[in-house]
N, CA, C and O atoms as CSV, one atom per row, in Angstrom:
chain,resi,resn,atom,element,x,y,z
A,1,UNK,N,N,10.114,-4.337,18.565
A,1,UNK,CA,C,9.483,-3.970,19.815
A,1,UNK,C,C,8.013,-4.365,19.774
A,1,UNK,O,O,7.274,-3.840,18.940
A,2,UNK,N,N,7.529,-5.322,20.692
A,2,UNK,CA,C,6.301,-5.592,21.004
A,2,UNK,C,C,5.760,-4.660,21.937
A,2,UNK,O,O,6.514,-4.348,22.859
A,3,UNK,N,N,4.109,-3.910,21.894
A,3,UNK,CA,C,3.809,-3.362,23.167
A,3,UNK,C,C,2.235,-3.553,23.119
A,3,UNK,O,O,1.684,-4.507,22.570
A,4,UNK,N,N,1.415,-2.232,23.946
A,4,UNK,CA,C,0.663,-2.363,23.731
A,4,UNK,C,C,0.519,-0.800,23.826
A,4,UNK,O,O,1.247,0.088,24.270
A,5,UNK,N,N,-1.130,-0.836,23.030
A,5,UNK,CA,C,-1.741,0.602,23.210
A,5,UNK,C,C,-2.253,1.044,24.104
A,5,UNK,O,O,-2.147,0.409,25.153
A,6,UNK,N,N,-3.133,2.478,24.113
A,6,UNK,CA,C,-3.772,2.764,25.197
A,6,UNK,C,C,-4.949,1.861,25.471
A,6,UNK,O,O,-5.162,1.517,26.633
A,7,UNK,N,N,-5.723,1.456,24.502
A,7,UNK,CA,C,-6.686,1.135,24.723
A,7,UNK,C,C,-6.360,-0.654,25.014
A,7,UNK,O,O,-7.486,-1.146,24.939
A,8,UNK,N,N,-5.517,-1.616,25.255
A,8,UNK,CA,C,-4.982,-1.939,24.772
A,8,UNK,C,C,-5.463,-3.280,24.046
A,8,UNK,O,O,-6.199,-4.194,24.417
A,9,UNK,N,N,-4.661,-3.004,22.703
A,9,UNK,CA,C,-5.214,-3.694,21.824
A,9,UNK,C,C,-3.339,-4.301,21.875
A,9,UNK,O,O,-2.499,-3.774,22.605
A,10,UNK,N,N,-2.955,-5.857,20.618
A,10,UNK,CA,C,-1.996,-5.618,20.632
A,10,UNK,C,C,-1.845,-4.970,19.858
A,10,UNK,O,O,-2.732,-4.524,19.130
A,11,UNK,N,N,-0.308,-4.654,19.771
A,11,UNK,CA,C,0.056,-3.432,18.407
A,11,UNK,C,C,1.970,-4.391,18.386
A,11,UNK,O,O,2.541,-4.972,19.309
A,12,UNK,N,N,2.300,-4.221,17.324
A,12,UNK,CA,C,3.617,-5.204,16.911
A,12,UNK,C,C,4.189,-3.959,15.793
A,12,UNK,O,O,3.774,-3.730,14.657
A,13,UNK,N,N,5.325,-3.241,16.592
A,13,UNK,CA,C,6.348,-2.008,15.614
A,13,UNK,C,C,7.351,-2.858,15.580
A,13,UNK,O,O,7.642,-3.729,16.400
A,14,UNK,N,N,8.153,-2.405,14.052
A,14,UNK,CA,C,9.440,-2.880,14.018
A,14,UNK,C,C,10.572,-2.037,13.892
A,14,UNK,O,O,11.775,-2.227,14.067
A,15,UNK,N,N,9.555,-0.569,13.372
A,15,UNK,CA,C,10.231,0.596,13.130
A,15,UNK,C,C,9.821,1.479,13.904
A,15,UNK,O,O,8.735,1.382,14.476
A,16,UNK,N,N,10.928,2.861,14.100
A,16,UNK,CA,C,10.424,3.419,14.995
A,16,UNK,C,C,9.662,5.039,14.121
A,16,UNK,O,O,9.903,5.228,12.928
A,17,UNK,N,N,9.139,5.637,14.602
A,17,UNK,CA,C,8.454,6.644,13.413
A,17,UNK,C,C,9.549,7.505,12.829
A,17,UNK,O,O,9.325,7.974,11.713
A,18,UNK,N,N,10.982,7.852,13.555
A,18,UNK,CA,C,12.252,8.539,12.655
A,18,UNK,C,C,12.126,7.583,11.331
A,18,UNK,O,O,11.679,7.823,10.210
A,19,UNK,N,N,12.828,6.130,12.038
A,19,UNK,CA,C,12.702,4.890,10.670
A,19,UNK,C,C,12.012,5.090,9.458
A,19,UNK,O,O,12.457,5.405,8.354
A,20,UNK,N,N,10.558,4.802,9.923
A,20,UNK,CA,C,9.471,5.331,9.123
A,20,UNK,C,C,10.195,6.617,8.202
A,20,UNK,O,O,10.768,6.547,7.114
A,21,UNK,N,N,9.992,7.538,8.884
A,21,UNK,CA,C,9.970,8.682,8.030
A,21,UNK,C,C,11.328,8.814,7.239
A,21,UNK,O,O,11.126,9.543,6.268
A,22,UNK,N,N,12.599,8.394,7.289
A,22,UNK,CA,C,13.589,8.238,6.899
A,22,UNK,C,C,13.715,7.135,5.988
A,22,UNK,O,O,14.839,7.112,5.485
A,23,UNK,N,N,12.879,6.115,5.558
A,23,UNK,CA,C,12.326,5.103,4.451
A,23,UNK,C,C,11.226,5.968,3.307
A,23,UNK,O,O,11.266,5.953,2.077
A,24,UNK,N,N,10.171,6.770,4.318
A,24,UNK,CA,C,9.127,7.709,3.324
A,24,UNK,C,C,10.303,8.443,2.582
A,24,UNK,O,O,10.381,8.321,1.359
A,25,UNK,N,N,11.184,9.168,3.242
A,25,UNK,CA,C,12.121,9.928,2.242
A,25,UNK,C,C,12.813,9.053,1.267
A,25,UNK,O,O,12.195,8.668,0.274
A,26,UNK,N,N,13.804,8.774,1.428
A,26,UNK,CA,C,14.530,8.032,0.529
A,26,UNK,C,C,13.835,7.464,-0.761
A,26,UNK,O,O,14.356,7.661,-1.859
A,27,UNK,N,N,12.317,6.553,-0.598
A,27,UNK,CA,C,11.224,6.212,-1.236
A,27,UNK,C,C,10.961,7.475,-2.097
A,27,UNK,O,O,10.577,7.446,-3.266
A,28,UNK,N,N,11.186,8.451,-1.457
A,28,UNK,CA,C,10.257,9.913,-3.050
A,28,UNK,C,C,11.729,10.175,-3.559
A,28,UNK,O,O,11.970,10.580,-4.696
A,29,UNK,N,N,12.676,9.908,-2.618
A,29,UNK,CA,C,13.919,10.397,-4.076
A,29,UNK,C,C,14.391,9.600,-4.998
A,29,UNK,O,O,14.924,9.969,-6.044
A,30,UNK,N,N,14.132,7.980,-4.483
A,30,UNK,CA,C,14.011,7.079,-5.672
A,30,UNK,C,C,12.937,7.245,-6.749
A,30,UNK,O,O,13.097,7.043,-7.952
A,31,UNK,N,N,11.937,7.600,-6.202
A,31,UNK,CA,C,10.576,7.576,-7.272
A,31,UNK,C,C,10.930,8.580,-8.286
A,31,UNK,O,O,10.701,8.371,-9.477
A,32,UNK,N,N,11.673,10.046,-7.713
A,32,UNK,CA,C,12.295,11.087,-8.107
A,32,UNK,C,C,13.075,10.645,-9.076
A,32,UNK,O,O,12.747,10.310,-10.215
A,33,UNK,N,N,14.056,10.656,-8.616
A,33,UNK,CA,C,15.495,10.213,-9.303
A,33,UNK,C,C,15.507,9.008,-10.527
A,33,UNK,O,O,15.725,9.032,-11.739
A,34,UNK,N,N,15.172,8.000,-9.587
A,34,UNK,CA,C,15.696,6.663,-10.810
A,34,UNK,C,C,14.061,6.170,-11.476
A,34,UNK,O,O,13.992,5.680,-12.603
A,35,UNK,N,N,12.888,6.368,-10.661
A,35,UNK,CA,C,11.751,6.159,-11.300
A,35,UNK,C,C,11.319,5.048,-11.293
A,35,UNK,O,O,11.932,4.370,-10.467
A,36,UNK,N,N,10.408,4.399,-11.906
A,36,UNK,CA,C,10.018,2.893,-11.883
A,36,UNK,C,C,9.963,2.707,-13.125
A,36,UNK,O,O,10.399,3.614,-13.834
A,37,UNK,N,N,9.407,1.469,-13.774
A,37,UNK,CA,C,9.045,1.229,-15.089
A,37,UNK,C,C,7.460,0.769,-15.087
A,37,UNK,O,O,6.921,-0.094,-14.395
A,38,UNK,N,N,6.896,1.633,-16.090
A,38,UNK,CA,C,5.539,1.445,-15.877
A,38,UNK,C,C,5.295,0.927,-17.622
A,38,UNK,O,O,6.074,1.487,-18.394
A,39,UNK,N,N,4.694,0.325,-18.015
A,39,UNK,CA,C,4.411,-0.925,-19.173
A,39,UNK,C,C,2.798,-0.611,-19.217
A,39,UNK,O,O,2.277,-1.184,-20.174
A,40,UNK,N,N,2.209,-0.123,-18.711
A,40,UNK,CA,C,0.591,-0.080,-18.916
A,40,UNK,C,C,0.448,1.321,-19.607
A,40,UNK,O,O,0.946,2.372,-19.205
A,41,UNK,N,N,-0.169,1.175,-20.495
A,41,UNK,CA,C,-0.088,3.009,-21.344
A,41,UNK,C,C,-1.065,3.777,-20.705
A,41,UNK,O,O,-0.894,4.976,-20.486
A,42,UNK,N,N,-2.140,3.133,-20.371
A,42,UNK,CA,C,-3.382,4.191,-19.527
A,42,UNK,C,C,-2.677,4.554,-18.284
A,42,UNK,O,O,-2.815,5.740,-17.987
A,43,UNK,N,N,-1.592,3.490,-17.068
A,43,UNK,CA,C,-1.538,3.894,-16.155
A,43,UNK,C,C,-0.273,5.351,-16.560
A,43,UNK,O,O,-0.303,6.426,-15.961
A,44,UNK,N,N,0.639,5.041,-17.573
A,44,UNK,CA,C,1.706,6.397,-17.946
A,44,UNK,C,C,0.802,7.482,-17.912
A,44,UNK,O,O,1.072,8.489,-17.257
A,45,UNK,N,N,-0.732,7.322,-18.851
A,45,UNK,CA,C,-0.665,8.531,-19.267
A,45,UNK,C,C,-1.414,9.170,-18.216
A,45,UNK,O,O,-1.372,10.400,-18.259
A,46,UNK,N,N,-2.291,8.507,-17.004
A,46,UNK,CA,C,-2.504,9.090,-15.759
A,46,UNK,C,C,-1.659,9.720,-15.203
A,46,UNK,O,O,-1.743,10.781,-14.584
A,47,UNK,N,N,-0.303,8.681,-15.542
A,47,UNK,CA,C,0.805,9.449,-14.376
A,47,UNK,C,C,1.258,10.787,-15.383
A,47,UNK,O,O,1.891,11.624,-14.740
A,48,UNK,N,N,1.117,11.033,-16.385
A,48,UNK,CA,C,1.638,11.774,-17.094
A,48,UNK,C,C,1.029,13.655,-16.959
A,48,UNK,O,O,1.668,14.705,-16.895
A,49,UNK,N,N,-0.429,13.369,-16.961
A,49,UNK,CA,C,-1.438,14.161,-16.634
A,49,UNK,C,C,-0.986,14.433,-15.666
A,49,UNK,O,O,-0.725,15.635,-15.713
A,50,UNK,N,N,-0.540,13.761,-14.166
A,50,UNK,CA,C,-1.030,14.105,-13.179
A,50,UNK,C,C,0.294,14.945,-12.752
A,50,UNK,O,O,0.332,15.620,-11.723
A,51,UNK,N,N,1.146,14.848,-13.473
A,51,UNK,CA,C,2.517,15.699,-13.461
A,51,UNK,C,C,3.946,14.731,-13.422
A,51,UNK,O,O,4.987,15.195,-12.957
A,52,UNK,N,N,3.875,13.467,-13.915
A,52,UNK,CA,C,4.752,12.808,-13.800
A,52,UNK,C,C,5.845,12.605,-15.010
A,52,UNK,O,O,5.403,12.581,-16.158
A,53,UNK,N,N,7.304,12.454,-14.784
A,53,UNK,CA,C,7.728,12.673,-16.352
A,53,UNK,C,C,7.851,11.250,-16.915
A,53,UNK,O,O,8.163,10.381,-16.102
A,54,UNK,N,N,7.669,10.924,-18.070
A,54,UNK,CA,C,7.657,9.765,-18.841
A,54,UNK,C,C,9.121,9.823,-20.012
A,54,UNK,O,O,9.480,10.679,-20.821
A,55,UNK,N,N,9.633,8.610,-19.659
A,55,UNK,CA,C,11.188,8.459,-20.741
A,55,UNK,C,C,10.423,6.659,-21.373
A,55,UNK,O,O,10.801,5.594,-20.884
A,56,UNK,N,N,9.801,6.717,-22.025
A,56,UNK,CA,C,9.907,4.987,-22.674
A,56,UNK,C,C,8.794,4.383,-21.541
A,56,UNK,O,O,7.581,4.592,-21.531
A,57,UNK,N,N,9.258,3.907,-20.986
A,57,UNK,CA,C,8.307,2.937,-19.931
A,57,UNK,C,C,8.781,3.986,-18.269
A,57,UNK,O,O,8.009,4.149,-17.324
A,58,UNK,N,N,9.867,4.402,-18.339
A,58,UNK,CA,C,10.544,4.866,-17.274
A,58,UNK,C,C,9.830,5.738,-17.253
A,58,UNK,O,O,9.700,6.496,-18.215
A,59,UNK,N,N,8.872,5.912,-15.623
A,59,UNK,CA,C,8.490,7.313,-15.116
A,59,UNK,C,C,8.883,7.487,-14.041
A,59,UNK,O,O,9.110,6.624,-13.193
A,60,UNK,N,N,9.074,9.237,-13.910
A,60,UNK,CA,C,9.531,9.833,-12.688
A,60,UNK,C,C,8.501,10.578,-12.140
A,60,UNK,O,O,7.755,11.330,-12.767
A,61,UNK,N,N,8.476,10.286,-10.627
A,61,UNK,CA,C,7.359,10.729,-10.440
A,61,UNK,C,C,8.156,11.780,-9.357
A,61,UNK,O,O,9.192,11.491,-8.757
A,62,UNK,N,N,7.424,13.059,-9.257
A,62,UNK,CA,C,7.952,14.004,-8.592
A,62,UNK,C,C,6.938,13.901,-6.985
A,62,UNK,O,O,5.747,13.636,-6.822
A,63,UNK,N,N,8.388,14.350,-5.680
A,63,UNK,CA,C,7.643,13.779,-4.699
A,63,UNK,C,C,6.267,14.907,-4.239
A,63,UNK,O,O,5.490,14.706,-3.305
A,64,UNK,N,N,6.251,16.036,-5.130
A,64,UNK,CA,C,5.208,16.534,-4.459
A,64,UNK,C,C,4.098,16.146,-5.083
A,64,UNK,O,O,3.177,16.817,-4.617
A,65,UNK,N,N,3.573,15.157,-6.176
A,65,UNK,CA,C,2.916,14.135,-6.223
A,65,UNK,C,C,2.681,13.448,-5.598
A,65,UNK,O,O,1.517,13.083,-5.433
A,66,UNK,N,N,3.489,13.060,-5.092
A,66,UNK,CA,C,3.079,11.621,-4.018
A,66,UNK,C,C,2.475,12.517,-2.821
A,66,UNK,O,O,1.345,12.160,-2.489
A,67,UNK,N,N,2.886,13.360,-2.272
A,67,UNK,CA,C,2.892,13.517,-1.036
A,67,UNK,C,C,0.973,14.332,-1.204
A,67,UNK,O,O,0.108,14.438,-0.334
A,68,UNK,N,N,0.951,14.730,-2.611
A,68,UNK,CA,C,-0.574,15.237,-3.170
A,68,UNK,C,C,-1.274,14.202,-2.534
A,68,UNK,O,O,-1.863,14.271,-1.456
A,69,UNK,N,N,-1.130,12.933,-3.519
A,69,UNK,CA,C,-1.829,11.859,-3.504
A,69,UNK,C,C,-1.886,10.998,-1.923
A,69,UNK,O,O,-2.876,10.418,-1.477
A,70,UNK,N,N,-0.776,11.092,-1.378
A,70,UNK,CA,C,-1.317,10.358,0.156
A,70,UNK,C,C,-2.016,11.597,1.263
A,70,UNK,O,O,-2.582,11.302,2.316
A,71,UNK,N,N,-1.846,12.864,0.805
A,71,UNK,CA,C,-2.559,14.012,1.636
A,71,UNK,C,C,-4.115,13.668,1.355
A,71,UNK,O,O,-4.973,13.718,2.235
A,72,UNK,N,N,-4.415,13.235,-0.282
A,72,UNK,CA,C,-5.828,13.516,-0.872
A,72,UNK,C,C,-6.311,12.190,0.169
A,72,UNK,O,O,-7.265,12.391,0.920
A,73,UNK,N,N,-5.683,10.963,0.181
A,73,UNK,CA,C,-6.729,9.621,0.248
A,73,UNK,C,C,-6.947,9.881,1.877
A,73,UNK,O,O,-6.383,10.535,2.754
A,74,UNK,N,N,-8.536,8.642,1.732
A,74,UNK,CA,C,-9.057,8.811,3.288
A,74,UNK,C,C,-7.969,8.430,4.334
A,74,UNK,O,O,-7.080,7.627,4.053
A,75,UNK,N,N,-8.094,9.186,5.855
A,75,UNK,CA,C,-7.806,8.447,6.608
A,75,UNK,C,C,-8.246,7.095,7.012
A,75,UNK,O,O,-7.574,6.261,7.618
A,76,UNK,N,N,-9.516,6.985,6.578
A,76,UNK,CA,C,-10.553,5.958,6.870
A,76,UNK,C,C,-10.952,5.452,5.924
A,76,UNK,O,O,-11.382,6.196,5.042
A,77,UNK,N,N,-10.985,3.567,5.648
A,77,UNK,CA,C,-11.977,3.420,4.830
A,77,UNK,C,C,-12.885,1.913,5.631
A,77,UNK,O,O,-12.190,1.002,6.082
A,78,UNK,N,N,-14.035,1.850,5.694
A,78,UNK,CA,C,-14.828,1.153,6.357
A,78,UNK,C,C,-15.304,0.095,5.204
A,78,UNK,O,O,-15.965,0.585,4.288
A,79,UNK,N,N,-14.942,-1.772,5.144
A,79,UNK,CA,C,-15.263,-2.219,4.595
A,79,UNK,C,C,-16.879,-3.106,5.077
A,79,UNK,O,O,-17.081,-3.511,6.222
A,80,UNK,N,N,-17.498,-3.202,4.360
A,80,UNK,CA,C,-19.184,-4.119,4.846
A,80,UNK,C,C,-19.187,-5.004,4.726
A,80,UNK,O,O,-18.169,-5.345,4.124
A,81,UNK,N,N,-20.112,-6.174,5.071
A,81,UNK,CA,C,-20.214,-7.252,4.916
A,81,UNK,C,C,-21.209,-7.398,3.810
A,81,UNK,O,O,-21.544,-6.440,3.113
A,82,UNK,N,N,-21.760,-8.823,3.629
A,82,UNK,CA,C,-22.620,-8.627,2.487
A,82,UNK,C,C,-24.021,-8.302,2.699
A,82,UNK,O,O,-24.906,-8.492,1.864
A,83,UNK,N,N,-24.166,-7.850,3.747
A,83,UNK,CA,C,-25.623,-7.494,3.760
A,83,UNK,C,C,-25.789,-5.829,4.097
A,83,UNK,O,O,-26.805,-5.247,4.475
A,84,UNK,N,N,-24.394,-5.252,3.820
A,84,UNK,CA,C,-24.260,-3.855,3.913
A,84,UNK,C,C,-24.206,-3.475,5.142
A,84,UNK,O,O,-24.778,-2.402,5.331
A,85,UNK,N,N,-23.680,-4.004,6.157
A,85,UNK,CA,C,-23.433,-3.683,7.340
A,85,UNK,C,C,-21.919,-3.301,7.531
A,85,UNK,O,O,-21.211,-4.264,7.237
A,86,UNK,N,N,-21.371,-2.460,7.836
A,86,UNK,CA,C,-20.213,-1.315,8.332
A,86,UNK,C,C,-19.573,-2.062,9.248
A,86,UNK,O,O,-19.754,-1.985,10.463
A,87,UNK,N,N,-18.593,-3.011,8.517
A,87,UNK,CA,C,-17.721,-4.039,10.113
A,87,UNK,C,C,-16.516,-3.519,10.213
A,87,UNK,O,O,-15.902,-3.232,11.241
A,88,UNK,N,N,-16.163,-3.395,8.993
A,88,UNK,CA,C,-14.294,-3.207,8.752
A,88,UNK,C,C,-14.163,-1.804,8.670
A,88,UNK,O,O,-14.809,-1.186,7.823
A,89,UNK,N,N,-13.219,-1.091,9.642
A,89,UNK,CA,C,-12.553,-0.082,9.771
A,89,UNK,C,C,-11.640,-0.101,9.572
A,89,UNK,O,O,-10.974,-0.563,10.499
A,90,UNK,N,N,-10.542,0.486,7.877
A,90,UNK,CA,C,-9.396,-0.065,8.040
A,90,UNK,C,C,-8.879,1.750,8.189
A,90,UNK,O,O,-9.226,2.808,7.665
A,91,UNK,N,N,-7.686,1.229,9.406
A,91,UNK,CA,C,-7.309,3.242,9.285
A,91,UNK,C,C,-5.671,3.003,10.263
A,91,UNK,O,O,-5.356,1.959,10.834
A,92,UNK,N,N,-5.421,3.392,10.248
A,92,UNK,CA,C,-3.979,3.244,11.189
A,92,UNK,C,C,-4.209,2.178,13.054
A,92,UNK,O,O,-5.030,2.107,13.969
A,93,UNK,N,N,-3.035,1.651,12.713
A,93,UNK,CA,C,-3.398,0.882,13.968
A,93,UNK,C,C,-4.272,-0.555,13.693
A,93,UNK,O,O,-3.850,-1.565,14.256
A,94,UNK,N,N,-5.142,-0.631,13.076
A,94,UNK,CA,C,-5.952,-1.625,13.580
A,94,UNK,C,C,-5.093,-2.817,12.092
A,94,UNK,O,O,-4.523,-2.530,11.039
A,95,UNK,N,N,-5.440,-4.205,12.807
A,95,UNK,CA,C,-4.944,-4.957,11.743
A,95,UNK,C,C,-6.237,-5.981,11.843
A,95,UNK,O,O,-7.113,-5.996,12.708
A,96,UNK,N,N,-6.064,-6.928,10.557
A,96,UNK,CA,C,-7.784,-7.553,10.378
A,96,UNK,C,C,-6.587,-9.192,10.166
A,96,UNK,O,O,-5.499,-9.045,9.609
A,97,UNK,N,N,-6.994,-10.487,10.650
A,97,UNK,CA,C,-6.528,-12.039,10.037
A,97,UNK,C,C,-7.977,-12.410,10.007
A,97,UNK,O,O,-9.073,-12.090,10.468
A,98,UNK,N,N,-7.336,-13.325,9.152
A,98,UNK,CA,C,-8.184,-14.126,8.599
A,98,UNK,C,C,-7.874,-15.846,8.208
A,98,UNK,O,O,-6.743,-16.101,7.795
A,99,UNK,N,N,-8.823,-16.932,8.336
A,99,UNK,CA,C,-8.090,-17.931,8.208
A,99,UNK,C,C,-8.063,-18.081,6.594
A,99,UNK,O,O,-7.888,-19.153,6.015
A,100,UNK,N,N,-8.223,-17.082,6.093
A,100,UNK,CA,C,-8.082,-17.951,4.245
A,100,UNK,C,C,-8.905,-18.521,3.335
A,100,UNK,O,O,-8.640,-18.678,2.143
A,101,UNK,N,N,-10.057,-18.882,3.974
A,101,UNK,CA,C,-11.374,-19.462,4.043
A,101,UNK,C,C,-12.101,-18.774,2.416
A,101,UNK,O,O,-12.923,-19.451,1.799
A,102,UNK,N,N,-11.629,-17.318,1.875
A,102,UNK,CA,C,-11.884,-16.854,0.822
A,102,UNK,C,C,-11.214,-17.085,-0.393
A,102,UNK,O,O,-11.778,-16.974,-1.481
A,103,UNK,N,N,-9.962,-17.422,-0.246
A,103,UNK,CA,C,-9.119,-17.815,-0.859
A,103,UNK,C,C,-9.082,-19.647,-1.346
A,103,UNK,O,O,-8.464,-20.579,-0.831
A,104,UNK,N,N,-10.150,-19.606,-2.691
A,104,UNK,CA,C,-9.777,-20.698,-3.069
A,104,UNK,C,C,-8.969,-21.910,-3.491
A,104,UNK,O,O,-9.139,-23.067,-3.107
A,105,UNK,N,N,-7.828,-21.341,-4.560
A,105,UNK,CA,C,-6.671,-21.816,-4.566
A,105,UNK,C,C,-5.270,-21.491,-4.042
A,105,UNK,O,O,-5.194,-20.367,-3.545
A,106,UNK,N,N,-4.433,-22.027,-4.039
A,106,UNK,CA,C,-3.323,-21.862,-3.559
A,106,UNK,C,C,-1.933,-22.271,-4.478
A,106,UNK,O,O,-2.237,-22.724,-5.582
A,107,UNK,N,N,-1.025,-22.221,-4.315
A,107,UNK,CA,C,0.205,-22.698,-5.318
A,107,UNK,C,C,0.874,-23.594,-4.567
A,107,UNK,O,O,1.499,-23.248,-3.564
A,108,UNK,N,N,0.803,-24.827,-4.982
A,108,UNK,CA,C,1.159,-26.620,-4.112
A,108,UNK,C,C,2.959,-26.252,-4.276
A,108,UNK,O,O,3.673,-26.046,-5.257
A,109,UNK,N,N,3.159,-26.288,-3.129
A,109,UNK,CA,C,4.690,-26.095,-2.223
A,109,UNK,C,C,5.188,-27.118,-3.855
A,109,UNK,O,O,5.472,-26.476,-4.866
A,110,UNK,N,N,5.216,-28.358,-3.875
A,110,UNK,CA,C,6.004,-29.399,-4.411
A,110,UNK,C,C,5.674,-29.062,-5.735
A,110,UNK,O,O,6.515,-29.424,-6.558
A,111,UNK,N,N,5.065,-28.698,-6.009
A,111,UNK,CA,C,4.819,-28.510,-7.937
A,111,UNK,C,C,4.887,-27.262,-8.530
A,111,UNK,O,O,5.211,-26.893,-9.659
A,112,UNK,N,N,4.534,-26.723,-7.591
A,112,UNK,CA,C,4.830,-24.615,-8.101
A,112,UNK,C,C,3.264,-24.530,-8.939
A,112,UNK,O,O,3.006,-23.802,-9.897
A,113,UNK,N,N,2.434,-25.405,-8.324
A,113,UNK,CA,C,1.123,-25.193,-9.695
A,113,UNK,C,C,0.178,-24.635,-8.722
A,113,UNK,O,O,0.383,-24.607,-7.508
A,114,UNK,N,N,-0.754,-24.241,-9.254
A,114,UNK,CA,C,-2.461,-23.723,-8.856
A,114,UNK,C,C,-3.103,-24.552,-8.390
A,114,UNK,O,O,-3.236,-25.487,-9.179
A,115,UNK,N,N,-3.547,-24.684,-7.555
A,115,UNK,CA,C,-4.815,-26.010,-6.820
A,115,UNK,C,C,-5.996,-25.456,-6.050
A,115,UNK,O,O,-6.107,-24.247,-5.851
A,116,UNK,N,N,-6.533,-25.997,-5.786
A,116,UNK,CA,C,-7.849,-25.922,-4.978
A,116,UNK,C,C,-6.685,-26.111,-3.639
A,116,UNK,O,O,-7.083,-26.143,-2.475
């Protein structure tokens, strides 16, 4: 579904917010249940501290963790330019393109390699 907002900006959904929230679930009972594999020992033992259970590399992370951690972070975070000026508002809704112009190399379609 293409639409627009109030104000209107465009806005491009593919899901509808049940969707959404019926992907957020499923997502904490996997994280729950089967866990991920985490290989970095500082990031285990963060997750470990922070109440997460650790089997080998396999951690389970319990969803009232997660749901801690996306309650704690900003709604808002405002990125600057380089002279410290306040341009980028990144927060729900708004989306930022760009032509790439920062991005030096790339991976050449025909060779699978690194290039300018």
């Amino acid at each position: 579904m293409n639409n627009f907002n109030c104000a209107g900006k465009p806005m491009c959904t593919f899901l509808s917010e049940n969707d959404m929230d019926e992907i957020h679930s499923l997502s904490l009972e996997i994280l729950e249940d089967s866990g991920l594999d985490v290989y970095n020992e500082e990031a285990k033992k963060l997750l470990s501290d922070a109440g997460a259970y650790i089997k080998g590399n396999n951690v389970k992370i319990p969803s009232n963790l997660v749901k801690d951690a996306l309650n704690s972070a900003p709604g808002r975070v405002v990125m600057a330019d380089r002279n410290g000026n306040r341009v980028m508002p990144l927060e729900r809704d708004l989306s930022y393109y760009g032509t790439g112009s920062d991005l030096i190399n790339t991976i050449d379609l025909h060779t699978d390699k690194r290039r300018l």
